[in-house]
C-alpha positions as CSV (number, residue, x, y, z in Angstrom):
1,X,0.0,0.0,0.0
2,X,3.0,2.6,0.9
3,X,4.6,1.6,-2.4
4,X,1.5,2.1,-4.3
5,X,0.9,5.6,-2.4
6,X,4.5,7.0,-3.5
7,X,4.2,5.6,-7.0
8,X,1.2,7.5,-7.2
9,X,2.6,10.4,-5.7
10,X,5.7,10.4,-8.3
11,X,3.5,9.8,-11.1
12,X,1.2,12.9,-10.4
13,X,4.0,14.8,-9.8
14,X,5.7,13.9,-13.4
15,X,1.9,14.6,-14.6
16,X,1.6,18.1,-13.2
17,X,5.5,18.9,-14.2
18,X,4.7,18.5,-17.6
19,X,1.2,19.8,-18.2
20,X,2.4,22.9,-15.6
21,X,6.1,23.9,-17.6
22,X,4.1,23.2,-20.7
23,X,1.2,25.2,-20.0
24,X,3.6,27.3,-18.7
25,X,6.0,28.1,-21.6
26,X,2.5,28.4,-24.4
27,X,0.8,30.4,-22.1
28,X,4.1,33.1,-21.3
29,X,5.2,32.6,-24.7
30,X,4.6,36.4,-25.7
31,X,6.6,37.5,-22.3
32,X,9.3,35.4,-23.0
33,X,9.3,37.3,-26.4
34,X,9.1,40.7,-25.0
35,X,12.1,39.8,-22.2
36,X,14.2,38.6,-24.8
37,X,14.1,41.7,-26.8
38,X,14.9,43.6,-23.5
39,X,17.8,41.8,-22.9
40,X,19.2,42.2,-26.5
41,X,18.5,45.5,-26.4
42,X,20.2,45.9,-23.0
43,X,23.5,44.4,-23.6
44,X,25.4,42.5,-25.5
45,X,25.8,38.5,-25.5
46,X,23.3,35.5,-25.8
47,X,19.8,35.6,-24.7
48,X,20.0,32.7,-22.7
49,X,22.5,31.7,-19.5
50,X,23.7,27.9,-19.6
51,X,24.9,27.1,-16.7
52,X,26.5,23.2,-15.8
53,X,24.6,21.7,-12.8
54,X,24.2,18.6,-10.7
55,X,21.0,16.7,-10.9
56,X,19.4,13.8,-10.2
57,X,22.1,10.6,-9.7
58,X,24.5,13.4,-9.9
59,X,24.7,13.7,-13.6
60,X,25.4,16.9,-14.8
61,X,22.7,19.0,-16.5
62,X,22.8,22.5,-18.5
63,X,20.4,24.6,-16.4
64,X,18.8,27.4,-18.8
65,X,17.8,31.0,-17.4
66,X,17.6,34.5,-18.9
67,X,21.0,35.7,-18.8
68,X,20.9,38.7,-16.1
69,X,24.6,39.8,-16.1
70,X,27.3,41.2,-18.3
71,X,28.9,38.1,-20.4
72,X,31.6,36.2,-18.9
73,X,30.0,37.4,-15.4
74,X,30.5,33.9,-14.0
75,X,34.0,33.9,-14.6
76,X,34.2,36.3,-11.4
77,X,32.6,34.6,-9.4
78,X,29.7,32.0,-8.9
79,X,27.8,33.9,-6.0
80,X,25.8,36.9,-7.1
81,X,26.1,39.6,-4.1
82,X,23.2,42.0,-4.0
83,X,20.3,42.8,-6.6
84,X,23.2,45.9,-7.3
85,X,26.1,43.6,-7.9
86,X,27.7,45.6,-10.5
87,X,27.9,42.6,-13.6
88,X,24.0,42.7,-13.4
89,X,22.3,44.6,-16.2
90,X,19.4,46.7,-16.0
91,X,17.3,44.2,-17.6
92,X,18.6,41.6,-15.3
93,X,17.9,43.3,-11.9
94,X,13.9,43.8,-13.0
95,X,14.0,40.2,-14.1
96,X,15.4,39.0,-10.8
97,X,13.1,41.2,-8.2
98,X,10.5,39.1,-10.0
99,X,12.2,35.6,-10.6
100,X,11.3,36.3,-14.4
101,X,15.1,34.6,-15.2
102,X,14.0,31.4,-14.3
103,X,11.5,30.9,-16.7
104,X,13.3,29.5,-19.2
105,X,13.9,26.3,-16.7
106,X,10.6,25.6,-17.4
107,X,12.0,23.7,-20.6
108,X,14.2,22.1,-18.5
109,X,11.5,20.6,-16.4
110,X,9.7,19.6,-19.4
111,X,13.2,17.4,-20.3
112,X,12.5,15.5,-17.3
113,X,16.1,17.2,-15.5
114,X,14.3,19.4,-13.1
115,X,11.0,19.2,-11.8
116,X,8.6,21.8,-10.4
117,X,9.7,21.3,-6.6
118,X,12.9,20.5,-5.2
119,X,16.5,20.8,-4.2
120,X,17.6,23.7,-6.2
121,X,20.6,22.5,-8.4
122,X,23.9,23.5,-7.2
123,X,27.0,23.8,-9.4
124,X,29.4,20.9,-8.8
125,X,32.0,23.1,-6.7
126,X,29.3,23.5,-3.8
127,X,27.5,20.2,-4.8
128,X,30.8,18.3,-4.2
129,X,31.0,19.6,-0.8
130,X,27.8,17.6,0.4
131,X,28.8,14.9,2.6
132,X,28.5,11.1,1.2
133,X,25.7,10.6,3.2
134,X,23.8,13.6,1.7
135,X,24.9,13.1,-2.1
136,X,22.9,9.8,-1.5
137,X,19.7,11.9,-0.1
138,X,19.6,15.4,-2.0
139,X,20.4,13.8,-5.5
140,X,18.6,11.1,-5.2
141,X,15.6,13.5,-6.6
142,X,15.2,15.7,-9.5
143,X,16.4,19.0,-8.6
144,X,13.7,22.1,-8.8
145,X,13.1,25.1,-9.6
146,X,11.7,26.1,-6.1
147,X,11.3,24.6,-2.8
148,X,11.3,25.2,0.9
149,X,14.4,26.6,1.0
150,X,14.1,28.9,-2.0
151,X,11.0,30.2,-0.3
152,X,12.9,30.7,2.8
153,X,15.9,32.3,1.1
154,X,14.5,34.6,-1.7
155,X,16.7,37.4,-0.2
156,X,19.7,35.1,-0.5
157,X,21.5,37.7,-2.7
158,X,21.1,41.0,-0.6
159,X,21.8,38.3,3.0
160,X,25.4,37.8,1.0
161,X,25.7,41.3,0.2
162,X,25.5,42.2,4.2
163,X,29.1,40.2,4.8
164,X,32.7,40.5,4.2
165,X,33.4,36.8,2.9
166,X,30.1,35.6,0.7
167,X,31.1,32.2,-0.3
168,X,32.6,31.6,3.3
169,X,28.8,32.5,4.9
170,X,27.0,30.7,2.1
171,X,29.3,27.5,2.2
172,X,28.9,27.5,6.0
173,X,25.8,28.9,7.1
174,X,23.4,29.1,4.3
175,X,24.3,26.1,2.3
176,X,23.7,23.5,5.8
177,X,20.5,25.8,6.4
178,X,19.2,25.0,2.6
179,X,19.4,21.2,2.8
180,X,17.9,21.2,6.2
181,X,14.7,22.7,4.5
182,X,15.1,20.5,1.1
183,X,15.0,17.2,3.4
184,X,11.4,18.4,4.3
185,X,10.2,17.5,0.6
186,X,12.5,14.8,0.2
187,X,11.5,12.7,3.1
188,X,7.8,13.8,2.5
189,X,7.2,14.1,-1.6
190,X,3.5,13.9,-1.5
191,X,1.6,15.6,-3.9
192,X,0.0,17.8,-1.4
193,X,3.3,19.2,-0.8
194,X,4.5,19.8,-4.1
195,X,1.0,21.7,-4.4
196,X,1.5,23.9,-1.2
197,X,5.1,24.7,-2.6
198,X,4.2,26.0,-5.7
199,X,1.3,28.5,-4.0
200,X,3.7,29.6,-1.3
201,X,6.0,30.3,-3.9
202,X,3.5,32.2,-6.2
203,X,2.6,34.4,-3.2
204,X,6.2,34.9,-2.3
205,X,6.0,36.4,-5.8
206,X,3.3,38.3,-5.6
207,X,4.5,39.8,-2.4
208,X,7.6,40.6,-2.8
């Protein structure tokens, strides 16, 4: 009976995944037009960000956004410090107050590398610093594009902004903090919660 309760719980997860980024990329289809013409016309360099994660079984994964900074940003650093950190453009810092960048990871939910709700992927660096023990756990799931933690931590960039060593804090504080709040799905990935996720996260939206 358990088993035929999480099957069902995975299976109407996958189901809502890909009728949701589906619905989702038809339905914003004009918006994504209208973003990608502001970042073109912003500055210079692709439209979209690809970015090497670790997913599920950690296998690697391109992760698709919106590029929001200056090209070759990344090479400066991985952490982004503050919605003013100098190698975000105009464009990008309206398209982060508003999460707007991560819409193009709707596609990648829709490949079956990320799903709606969950761990948010981390590049291998910070991935690789995850015990044994917690490899096993965290990528044991498709990675998403929101969860507890990414409710919790919407502020993450300006919270790095406020101290003198970023990756130090978010290696040490916020990254621990982050998988203690992804374990809540992970041990309990009911549909229910995947559903209260996605309308916290919409209000977290809406409100912020």
């Amino acid at each position: 009976m358990i088993w035929l309760k999480g099957n069902m719980n995975k299976f109407l997860i996958r189901f809502f995944d890909i009728v949701f980024s589906l619905t989702g990329l038809i339905v914003f289809s004009p918006i994504l037009f209208v973003i990608s013409v502001m970042i073109v016309l912003d500055s210079s360099g692709p439209i979209i960000f690809r970015q090497w994660r670790v997913g599920k079984n950690n296998t690697d994964f391109r992760l698709f956004k919106f590029r929001t900074m200056n090209i070759n940003s990344d090479k400066m650093g991985l952490i982004t410090v503050g919605s003013r950190d100098p190698r975000i453009t105009r464009t990008g810092i309206f398209l982060r107050r508003f999460k707007l960048d991560e819409l193009p990871q709707l596609l990648n939910v829709l490949l079956g590398q990320m799903s709606l709700v969950g761990p948010r992927p981390e590049v291998r660096r910070y991935a690789d610093l995850y015990t044994p023990a917690l490899q096993t756990i965290v990528l044991s799931v498709r990675p998403g594009i929101t969860d507890f933690a990414s409710i919790e931590y919407s502020n993450e960039n300006e919270l790095l902004s406020k101290v003198t060593d970023p990756e130090h804090f978010y290696i040490n504080e916020v990254l621990p903090a982050k998988i203690k709040l992804n374990l809540i799905f992970i041990e309990n990935p009911t549909f229910g919660n995947y559903m209260r996720i996605i309308f916290r996260t919409v209000g977290k939206i809406l409100t912020h």
